[in-house]
N, C-alpha and C positions, 0 to 999 in steps of 0.2 A: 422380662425380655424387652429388647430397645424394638421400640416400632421403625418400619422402614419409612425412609425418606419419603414424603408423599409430594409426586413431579404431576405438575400439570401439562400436557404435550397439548400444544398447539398448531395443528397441521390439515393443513386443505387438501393433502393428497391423499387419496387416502394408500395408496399402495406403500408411498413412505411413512406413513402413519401406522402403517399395520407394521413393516420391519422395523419401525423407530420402538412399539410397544413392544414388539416381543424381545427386543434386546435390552428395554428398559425390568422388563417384567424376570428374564432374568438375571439381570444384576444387583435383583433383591428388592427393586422401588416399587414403591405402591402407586400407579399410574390412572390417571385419568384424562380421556381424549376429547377433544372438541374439535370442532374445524373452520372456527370465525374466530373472530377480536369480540365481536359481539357476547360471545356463548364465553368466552374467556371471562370477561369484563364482567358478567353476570354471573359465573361460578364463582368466581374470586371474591366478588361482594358478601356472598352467602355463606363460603368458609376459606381457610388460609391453605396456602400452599407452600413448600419447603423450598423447593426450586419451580420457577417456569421456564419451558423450555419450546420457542415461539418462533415460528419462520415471519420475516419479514412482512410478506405480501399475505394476509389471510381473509381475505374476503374485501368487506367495506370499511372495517376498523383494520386498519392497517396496525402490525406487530407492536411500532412503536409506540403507537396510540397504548398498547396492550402495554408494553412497560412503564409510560409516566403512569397508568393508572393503579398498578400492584406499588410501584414506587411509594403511591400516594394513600392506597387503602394498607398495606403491609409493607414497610419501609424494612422490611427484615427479612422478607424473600429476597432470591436472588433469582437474576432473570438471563437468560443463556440464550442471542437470539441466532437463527438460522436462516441462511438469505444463498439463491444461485444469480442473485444479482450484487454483486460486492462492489462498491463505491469508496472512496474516501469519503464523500459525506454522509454515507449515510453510516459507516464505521465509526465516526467521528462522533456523529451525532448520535448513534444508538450507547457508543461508551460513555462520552459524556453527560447522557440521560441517566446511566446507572445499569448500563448492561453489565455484569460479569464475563461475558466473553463474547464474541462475534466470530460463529464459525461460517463456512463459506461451503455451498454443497456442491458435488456429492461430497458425502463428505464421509470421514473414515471412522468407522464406528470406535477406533482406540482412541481417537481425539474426543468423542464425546463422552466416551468413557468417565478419562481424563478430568476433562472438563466436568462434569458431572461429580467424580467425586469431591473436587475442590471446591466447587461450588455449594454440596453439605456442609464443610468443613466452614468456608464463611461464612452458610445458613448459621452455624454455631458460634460463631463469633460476633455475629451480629446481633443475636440474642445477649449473649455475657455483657458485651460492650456499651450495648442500643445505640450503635454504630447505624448510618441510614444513605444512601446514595450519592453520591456528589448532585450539583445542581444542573439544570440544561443548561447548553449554549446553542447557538446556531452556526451553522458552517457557512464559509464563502465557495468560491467558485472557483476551481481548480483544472487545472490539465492531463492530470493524473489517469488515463486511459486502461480500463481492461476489467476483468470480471475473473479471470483465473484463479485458482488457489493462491497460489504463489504472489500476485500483489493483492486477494484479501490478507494476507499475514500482513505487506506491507500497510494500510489503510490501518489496520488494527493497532499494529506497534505507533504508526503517528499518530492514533487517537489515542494511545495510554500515556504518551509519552510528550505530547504539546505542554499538555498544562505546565507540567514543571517546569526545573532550571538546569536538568544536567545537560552535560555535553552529549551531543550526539553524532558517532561516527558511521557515514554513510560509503559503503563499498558497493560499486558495480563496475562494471568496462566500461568506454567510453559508449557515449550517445544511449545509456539503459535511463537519464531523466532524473539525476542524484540532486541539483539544483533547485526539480520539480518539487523534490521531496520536501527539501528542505524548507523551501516558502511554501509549504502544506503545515510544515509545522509552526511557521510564524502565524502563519494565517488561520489556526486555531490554537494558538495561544493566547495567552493575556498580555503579551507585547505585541499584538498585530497592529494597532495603532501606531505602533513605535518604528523606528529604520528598521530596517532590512537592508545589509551592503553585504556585497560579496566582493572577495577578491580572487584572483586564480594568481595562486603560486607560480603552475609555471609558465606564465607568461613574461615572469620580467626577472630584470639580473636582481642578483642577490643588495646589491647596494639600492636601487629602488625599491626592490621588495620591501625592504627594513624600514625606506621612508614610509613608503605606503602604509604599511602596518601600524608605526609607533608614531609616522608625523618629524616634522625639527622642527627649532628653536630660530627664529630671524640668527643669520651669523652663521649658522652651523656650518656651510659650505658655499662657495662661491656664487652661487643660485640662489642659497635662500635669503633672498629680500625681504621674506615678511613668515612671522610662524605660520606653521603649515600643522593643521591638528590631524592624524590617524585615524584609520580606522574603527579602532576599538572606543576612539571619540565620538566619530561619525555615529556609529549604532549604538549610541548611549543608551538604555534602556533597552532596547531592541537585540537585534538576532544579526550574528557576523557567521558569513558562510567561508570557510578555507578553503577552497574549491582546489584540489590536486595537492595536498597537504604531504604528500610522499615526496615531492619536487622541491621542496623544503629542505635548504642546506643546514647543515649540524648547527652550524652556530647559532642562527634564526631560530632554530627550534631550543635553544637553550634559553634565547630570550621569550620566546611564545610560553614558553613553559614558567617562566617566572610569572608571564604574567598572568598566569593562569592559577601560580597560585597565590600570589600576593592579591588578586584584582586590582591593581593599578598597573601602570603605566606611564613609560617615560619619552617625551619625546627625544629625539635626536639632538648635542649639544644643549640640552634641558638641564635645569637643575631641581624641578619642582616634578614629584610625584602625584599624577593625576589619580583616581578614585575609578574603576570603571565600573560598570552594571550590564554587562552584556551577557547573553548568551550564546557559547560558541558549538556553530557546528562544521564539523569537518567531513571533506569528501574526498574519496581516490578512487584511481585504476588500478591502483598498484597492492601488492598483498605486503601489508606493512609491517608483518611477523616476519616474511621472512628478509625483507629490508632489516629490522632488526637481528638479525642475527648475521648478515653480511656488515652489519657497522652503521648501517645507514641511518638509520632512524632510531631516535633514541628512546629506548623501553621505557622512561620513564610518563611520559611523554603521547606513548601508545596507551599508556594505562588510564591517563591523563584524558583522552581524547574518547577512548570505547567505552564511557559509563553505560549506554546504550549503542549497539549497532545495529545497524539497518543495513540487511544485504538484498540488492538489488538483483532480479534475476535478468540475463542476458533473454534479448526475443525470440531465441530460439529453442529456449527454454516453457515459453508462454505460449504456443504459435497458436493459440485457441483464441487469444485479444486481438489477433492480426486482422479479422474483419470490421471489428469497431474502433480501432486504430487507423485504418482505410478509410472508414465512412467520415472518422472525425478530422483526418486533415484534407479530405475532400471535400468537403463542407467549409473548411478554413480557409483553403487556398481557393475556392472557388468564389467566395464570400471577396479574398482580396484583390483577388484578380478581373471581377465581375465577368463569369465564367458560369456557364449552368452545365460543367460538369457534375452528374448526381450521383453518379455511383463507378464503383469495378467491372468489368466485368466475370463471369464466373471463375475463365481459361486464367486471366487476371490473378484474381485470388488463389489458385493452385498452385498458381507457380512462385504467390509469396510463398505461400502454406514450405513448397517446395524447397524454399531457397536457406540458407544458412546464418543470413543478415548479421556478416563480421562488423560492424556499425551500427547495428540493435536500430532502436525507434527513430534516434535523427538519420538514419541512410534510408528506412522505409518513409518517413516523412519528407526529405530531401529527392526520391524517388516520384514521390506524387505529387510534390509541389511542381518539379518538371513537367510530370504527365500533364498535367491542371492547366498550365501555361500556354503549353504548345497544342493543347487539343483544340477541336473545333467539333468537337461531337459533345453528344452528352455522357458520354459515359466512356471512361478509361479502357481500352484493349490490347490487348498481348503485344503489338507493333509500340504501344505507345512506351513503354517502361525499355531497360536496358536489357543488353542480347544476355547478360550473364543472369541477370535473373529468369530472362525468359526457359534458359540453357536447365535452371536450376543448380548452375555449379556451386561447387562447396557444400552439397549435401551426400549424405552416403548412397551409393552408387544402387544397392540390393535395401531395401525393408525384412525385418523381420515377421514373422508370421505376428504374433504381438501386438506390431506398428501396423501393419493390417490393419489387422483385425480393428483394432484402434481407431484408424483415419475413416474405414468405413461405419463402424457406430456413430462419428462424428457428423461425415456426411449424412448419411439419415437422418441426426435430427434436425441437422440444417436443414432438409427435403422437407421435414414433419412440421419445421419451426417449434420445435422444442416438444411438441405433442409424444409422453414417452408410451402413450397407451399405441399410438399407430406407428410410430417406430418400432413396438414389440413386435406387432404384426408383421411389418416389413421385414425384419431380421429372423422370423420364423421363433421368437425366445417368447417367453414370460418377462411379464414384467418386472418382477422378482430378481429374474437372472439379468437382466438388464442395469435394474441399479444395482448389482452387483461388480458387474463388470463397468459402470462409471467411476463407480468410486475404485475399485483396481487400476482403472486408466487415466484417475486424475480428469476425467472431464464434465467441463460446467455447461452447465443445461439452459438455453437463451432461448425462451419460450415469447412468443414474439403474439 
């Protein structure tokens, strides 16, 4: 008979710690619980474990601590960490330490599942192979705002996905932060040393685009006085962002595409094929599938571009990041305008919570850098922001019972500061039924 997978659960709550065991217990794993870094770090010296599975924040040995050290005594465990505080660095840094996965809580027990059994499967390949971690690195300093599910997936995918060389195409609407993304990924890459140039497509006619892109040759047209090198020069070794890569006329994109697979490059009236070393990534607004099937955009092209995609969620998808989105360009524009506006006020933040933001993060940031400007208090008020947001127009008229039900569990923990033991109280539930109904509603717990 195969012995079962033996999971070490690493969890300081213990309410989640008791639902994380009984659904580990029965999925057939043989489980063992602790509730430090410390108690980890010390059972793990004493015998081996198949998978660990460790929230971030666990006491005084913090989780990661908890990974370089299994890394280091048992390079053939696999380590699954779990965090209601989701960062790009610290995604970054837990994958590139040698995490197997980076989930974000509450989190949905088929994803750990999931997670869970993939993670045996590499416990066993790690064994055949004596296959062992990749190395650390350290992350830089980012803009990337928010703790919601939906950008931990994004954090995640840029931390799997830096190191390498493919191309990466980034989808969101305008002002969701696709540019962010992308110098997230240079800047935890192995060309972060290197350029970084972007260019946006549609800002210019097709005939300078082409210069832009490829550069000319002194002669090639009445202007050029002297050679003019390209983009794809400029970021030699480094990272070139396509910024609205759907705004890209047919023909442009037949040259992009050459040069995409040849890696060289020619300039303009040139006769010598340069050598490039870039890494491309591309961004739009636009759904480029079905540009391709209107003619627009050439499928070769798309396939060429989407080795990885990264989809961006609009903020009104997130509105659970909208107060630490607040706090951080309040803090920004206060900082630039030498301003001691310190915060929202509540009325404030309801009626972001409330509003529909067809303009995503740069209209809510464009929104406060105004407030920030023109205040004279400390703190941002309902008079201060625009009547339409104040109005909440663009959002649906009725909530469903649902959406209730929802916004108020949400408010309670903002009331509790994350505390889910006196929130249960507040709502009349267990706590049981509680993170129940988080993880049903998709929401991230900011315990403060």
């Amino acid at each position: 008979m195969i012995s079962p997978a033996r999971i070490l659960l690493v969890e300081d709550d213990h309410a989640n710690a008791l639902m994380l065991k009984e659904a580990l217990s029965r999925w057939g794993y043989a489980v063992t619980e602790v509730e430090s870094g410390d108690d980890a770090i010390r059972l793990g010296k004493a015998e081996p474990f198949d998978v660990v599975l460790c929230d971030i924040r666990v006491g005084r040995t913090d989780g990661l601590e908890v990974l370089r050290v299994f890394r280091r005594i048992h390079p053939d465990s696999v380590v699954i960490m779990m965090t209601g505080f989701g960062s790009v660095d610290t995604a970054v840094e837990a994958i590139k330490a040698g995490a197997f996965d980076y989930i974000s809580k509450p989190f949905k027990f088929d994803e750990i599942k999931l997670s869970l059994a993939r993670a045996v499967e590499q416990r066993e390949a790690n064994r055949r192979t004596g296959e062992t971690p990749r190395e650390d690195w350290h992350s830089g300093e980012l803009e990337l705002i928010g703790h919601s599910r939906a950008m931990a997936e994004v954090y995640k995918t840029i931390a799997m996905v830096a190191a390498g060389r493919s191309t990466v195409l980034i989808q969101g609407e305008s002002g969701t932060g696709k540019e962010l993304v992308a110098h997230a990924i240079h800047k935890h890459s192995n060309r972060s040393k290197m350029p970084f140039v972007a260019v946006n497509c549609a800002a210019l006619p097709e005939t300078l685009l082409e210069s832009e892109l490829f550069g000319y040759a002194q002669g090639a047209h009445s202007t050029a006085l002297a050679d003019k090198p390209g983009v794809f020069e400029q970021a030699a070794e480094g990272v070139l962002l396509l910024d609205e890569v759907g705004d890209m006329s047919l023909s442009l994109q037949a040259k992009l595409l050459r040069v995409l697979e040849d890696s060289e490059t020619r300039r303009i009236g040139g006769t010598r094929s340069i050598k490039t070393d870039v890494r491309v990534i591309a961004a739009t607004n636009r759904d480029l599938d079905t540009l391709v099937q209107e003619n627009k955009f050439r499928a070769d092209l798309l396939y060429r571009l989407k080795v990885v995609t990264i989809n961006l969620p609009p903020l009104r998808d997130r509105k659970e990041d909208i107060p630490a989105l607040t706090e951080h360009f309040i803090r920004k524009y206060s900082t630039v305008a030498h301003k001691w506006v310190t915060e929202a006020a509540a009325e404030v933040l309801e009626s972001f919570q409330a509003y529909s933001w067809p303009g995503n993060v740069r209209e809510l940031e464009n929104v406060i850098e105004r407030a920030v400007i023109l205040n004279t208090k400390t703190k941002i008020m309902v008079e201060d922001i625009p009547e339409e947001i104040r109005c909440g127009r663009g959002s649906p008229p009725t909530l469903s019972l649902q959406e209730t039900e929802r916004r108020h569990i949400a408010t309670v923990l903002r009331g509790t500061k994350g505390n889910i033991k006196a929130a249960a109280t507040l709502l009349g539930i267990d706590r049981k039924t509680l993170y129940r109904k988080l993880a049903d509603y998709g929401i991230d717990v900011q315990r403060e």
